[in-house]
C-alpha positions as a LaTeX table, in Angstrom:
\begin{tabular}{lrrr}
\hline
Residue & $x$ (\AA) & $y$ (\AA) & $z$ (\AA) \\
\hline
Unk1 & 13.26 & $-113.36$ & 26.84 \\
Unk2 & 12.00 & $-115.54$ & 24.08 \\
Unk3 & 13.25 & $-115.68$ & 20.27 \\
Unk4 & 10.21 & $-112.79$ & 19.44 \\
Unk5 & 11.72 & $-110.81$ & 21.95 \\
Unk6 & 14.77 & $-110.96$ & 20.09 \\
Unk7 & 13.80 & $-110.02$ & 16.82 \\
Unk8 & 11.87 & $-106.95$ & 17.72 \\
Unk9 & 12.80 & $-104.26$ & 15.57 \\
Unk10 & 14.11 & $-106.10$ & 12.93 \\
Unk11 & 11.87 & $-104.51$ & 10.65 \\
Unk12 & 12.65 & $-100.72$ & 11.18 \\
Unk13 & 12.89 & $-98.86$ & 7.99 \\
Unk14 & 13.23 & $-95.40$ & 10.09 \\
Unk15 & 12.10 & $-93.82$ & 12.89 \\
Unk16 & 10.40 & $-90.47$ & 12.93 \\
Unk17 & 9.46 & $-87.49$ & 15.27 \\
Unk18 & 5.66 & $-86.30$ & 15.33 \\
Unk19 & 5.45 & $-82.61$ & 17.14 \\
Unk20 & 2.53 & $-80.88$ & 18.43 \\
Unk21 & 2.29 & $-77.40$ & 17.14 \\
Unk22 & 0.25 & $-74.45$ & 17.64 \\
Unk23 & 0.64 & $-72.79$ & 14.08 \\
Unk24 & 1.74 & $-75.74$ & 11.56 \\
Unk25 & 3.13 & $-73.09$ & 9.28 \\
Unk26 & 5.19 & $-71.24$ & 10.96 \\
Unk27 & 7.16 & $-74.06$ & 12.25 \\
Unk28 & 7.36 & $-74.93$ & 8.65 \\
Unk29 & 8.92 & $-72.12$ & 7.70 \\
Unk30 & 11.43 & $-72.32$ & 10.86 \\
Unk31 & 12.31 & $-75.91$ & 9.75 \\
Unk32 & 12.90 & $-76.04$ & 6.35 \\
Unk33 & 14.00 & $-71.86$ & 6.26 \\
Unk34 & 16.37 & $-71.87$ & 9.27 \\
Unk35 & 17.29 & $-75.09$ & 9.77 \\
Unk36 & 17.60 & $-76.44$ & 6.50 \\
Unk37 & 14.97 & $-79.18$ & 6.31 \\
Unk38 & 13.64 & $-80.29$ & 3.08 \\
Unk39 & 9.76 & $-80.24$ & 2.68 \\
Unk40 & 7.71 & $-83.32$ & 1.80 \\
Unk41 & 4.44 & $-84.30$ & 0.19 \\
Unk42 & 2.32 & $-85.69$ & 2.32 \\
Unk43 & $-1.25$ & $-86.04$ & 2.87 \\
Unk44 & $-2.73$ & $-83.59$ & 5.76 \\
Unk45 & 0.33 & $-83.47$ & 7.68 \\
Unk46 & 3.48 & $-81.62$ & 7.15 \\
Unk47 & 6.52 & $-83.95$ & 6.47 \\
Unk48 & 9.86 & $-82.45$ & 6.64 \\
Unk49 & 13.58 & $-83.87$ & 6.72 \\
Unk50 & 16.50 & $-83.51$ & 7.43 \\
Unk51 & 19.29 & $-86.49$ & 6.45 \\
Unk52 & 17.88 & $-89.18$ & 8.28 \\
Unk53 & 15.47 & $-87.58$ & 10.83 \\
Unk54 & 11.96 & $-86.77$ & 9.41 \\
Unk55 & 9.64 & $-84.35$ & 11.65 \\
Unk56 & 5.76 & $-84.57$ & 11.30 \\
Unk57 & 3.97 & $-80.99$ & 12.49 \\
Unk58 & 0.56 & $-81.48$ & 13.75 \\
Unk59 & $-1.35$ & $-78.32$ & 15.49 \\
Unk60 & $-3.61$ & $-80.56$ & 17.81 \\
Unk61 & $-4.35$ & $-84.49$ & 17.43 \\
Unk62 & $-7.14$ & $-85.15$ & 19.03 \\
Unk63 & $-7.67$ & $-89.31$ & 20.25 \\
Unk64 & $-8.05$ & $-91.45$ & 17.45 \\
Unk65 & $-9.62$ & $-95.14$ & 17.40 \\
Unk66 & $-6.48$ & $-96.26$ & 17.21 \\
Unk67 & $-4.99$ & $-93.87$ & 19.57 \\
Unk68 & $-7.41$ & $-93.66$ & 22.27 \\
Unk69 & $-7.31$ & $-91.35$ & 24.83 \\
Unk70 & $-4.52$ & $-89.62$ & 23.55 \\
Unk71 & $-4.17$ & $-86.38$ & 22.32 \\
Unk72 & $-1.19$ & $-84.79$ & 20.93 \\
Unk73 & $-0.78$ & $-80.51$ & 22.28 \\
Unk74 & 1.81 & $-78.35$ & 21.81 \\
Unk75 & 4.06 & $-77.97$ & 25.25 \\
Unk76 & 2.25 & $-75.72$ & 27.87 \\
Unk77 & 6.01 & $-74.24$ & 28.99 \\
Unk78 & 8.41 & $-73.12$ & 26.66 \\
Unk79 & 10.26 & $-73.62$ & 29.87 \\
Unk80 & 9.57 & $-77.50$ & 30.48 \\
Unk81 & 9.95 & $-79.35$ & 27.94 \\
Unk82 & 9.24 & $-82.92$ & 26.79 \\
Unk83 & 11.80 & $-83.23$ & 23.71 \\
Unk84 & 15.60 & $-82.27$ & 23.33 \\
Unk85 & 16.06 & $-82.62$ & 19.66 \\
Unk86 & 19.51 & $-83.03$ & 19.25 \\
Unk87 & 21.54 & $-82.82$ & 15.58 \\
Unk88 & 24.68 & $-84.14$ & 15.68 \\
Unk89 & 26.92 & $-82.05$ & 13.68 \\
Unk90 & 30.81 & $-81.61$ & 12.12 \\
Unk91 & 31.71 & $-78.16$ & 13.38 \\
Unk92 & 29.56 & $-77.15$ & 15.72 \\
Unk93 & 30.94 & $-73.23$ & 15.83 \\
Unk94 & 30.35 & $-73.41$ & 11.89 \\
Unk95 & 27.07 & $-74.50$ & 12.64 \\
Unk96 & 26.27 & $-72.14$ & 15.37 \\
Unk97 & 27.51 & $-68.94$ & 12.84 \\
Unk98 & 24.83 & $-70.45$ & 9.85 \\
Unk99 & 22.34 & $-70.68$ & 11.94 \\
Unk100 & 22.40 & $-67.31$ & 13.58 \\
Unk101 & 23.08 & $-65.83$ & 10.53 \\
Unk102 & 19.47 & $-67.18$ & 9.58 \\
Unk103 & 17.91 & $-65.70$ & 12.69 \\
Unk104 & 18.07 & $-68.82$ & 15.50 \\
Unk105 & 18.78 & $-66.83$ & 19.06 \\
Unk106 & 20.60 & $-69.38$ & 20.78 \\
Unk107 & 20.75 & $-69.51$ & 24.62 \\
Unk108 & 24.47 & $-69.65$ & 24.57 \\
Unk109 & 27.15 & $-69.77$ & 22.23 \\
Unk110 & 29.09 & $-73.29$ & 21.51 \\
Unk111 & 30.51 & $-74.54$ & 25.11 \\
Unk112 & 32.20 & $-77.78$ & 25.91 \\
Unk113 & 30.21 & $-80.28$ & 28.47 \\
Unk114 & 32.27 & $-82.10$ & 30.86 \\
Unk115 & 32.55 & $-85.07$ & 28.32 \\
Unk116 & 33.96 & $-83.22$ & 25.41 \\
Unk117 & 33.16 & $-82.40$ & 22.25 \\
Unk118 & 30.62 & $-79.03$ & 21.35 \\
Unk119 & 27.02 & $-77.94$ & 21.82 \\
Unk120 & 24.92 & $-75.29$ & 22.29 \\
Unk121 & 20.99 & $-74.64$ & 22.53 \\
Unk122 & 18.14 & $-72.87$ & 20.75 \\
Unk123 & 14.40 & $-73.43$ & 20.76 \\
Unk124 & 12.16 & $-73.71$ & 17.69 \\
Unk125 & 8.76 & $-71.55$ & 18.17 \\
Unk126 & 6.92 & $-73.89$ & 20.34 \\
Unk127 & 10.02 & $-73.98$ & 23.10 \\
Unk128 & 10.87 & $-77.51$ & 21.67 \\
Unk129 & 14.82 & $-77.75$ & 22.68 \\
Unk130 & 16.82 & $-77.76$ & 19.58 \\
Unk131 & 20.77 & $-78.85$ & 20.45 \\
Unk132 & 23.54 & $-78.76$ & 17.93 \\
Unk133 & 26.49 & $-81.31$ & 19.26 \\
Unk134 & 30.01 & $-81.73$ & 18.11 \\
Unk135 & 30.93 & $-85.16$ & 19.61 \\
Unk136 & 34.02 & $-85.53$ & 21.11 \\
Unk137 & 36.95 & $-86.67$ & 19.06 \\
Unk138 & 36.75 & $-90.71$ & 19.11 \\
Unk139 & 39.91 & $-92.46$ & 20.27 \\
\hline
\end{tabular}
């Protein structure tokens, strides 16, 4: 690899997640009313975050010129799914009681994977995989 190949990325300010929806405003509402994400101003598109991840909602993107041949749909399966969007969290159990107390139906409760630590699963309205972890203690 050359010295360009090295430096690649040394300009990130932040990276960001752009989901295809079918109703923009209902997965508005499940964002910023269940899981806590702060709306933004921005043109067209909804914006929402959540400490350092930021989600952009489109209902369907069709190709642009400088996107071509691409267009953005929501997931055909809520079964199969192309994204696991995973929030790394304190307390996982604490976590898990907030958000079902806001209406998320989890498929299961808080369980431990074979590597430690916490998470369980939910899915937003699209079928997008939502997963709320509880590393494993470090050391």
């Amino acid at each position: 690899m050359g010295p360009a190949a090295d430096k690649a990325g040394d300009g990130l300010i932040r990276a960001a997640v752009m989901l295809a929806v079918r109703d923009a405003e209902r997965s508005v509402a499940f964002y910023r009313d269940v899981l806590g994400f702060e709306q933004l101003e921005y043109p067209e598109i909804p914006l929402l975050r959540r400490g350092d991840l930021q989600l952009f909602l489109v209902e369907e993107s069709p190709p642009t010129d400088d996107r071509p041949g691409v267009t953005l749909t929501p997931p055909a399966s809520p079964g199969r799914m192309p994204i696991n969007l995973v929030f790394e969290v304190d307390d996982a159990e604490a976590e898990y009681a907030v958000l079902s107390a806001r209406g998320l139906a989890f498929l299961t409760p808080p369980a431990q994977p074979p590597w430690g630590g916490l998470r369980c699963f939910a899915q937003d309205p699209d079928g997008y995989l939502i997963e709320i972890e509880q590393p494993p203690p470090t050391g």
